[in-house]
TILOVO-881422 format. One line per field, with one value per residue (C-alpha): chain; x, z, y. Coordinates in nm, 3 decimals. Example, Ala and Ser with C-alpha at 12.3 -4.5 7.8 and 13.67 -1.06 7.14 Angstrom:
BEGIN
chain: [A;A]
east: [1.230;1.367]
up: [0.780;0.714]
north: [-0.450;-0.106]
This chain:
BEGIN
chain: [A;A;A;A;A;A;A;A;A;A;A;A;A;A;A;A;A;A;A;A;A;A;A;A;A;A;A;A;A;A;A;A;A;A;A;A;A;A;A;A;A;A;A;A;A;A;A;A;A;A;A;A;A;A;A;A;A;A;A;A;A;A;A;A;A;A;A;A;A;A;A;A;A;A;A;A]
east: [19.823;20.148;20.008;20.206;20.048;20.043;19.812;19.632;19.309;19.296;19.336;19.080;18.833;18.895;18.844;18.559;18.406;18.401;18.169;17.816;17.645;17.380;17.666;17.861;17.569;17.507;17.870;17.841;17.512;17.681;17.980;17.759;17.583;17.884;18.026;17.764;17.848;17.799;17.847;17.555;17.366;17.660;17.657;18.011;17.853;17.523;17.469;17.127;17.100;17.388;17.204;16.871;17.074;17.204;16.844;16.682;16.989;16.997;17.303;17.524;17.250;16.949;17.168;17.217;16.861;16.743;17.028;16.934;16.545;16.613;16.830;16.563;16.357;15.981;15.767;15.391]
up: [0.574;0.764;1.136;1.393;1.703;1.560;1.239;1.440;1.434;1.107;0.909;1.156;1.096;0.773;0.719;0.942;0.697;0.400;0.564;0.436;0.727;0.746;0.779;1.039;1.234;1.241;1.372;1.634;1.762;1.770;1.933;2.180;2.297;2.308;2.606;2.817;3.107;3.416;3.595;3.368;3.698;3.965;4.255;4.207;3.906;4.031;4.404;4.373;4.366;4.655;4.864;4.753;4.828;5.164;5.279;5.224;5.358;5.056;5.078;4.721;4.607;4.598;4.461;4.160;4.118;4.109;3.860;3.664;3.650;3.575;3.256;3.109;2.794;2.928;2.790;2.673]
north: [8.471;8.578;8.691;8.860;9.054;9.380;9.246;8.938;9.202;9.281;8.994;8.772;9.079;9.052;8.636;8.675;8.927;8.711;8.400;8.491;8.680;8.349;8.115;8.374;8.350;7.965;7.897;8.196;8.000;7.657;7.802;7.986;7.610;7.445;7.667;7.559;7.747;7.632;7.973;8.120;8.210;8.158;8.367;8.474;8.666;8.756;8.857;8.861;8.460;8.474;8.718;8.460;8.134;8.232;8.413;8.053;7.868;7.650;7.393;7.310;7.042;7.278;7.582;7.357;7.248;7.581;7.714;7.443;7.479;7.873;7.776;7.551;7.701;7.793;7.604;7.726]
């Protein structure tokens, strides 16, 4: 369809509305896992894990390890 700025909402909300909800919700999930943010737990974002990192003087390499063991799925 013909888009300008002032429909852009509309007709996206409406396209979006016709994938199956099942569908909708498999892309959102794959599209969601490919960001793969890196800054999921950074410090600019959370000053808890600054005010942590800096308390236990942790340098870049350690930061990292730590971000990454708190992303990882627990396992049971």
């Amino acid at each position: 369809p013909q888009m300008t700025s002032f429909n852009q909402y509309k007709i996206c909300s409406e396209l979006i509305y016709e994938i199956p909800l099942n569908e909708l919700n498999k892309l959102f999930i794959n599209t969601m896992k490919k960001r793969n943010s890196s800054n999921a737990l950074s410090a600019r974002y959370y000053k808890e894990f600054n005010q942590l990192f800096l308390a236990l003087r942790m340098n870049r390499n350690s930061k990292d390890k730590m971000i990454e063991s708190l992303k990882t799925t627990i396992q049971i």
